[in-house]
C-alpha positions in Angstrom: 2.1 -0.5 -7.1 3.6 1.9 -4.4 6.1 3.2 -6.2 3.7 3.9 -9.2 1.7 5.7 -7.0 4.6 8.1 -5.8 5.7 8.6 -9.3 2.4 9.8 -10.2 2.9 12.2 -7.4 6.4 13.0 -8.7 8.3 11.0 -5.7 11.0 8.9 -6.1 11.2 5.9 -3.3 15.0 4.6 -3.3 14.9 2.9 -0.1 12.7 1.0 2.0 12.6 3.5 4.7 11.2 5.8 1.6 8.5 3.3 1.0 8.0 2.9 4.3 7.6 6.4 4.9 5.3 6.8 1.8 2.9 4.2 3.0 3.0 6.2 6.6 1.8 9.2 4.6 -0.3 7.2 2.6 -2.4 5.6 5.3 -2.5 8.5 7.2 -4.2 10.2 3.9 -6.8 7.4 3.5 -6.9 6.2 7.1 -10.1 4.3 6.5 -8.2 1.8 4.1 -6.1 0.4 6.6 -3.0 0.9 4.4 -0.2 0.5 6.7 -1.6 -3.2 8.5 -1.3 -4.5 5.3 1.7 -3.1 4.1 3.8 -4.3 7.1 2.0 -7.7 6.6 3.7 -7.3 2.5 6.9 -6.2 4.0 6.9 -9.1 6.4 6.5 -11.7 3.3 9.2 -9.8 1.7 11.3 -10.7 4.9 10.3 -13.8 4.8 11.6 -14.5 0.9 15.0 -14.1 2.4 15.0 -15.7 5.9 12.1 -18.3 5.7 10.7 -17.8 9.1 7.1 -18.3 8.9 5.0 -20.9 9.3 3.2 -21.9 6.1 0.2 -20.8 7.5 1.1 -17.0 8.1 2.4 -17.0 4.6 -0.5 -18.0 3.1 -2.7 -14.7 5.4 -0.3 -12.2 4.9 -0.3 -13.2 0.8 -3.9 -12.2 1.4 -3.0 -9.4 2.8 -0.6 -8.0 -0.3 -4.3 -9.5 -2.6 -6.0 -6.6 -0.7 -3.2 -3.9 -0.5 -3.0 -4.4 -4.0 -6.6 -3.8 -4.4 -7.0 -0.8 -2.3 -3.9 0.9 -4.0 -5.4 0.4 -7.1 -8.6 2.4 -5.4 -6.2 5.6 -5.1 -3.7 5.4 -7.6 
């Protein structure tokens, strides 16, 4: 969904600082969404994928977290 959203706007995100960077702008753009909470709750679930180093219980909050970062970028996009 991010990078959709920077393709629409003719970006191309490569890394993960560029997304990273992107969501910076982003939420600085639509401050009232809360976009960057969320995403570094997303990009600590993406973290976790690889080094399985939260509790169940985390996992299952931040995967609400991406449910509503999801939802919000669909608001913009």
């Amino acid at each position: 969904m991010i990078k959709t959203i920077a393709a629409k706007r003719e970006l191309e995100l490569g890394t993960h600082r560029s997304i990273a960077d992107f969501m910076s702008n982003l939420d600085h753009e639509y401050p009232k969404l809360n976009l960057w909470t969320l995403y570094v709750k997303a990009n600590e679930l993406h973290m976790n994928f690889y080094e399985d180093n939260m509790p169940s219980d985390r996992v299952k909050e931040h995967s609400e977290a991406v449910k509503e970062l999801i939802e919000k970028l669909k608001r913009i996009q």
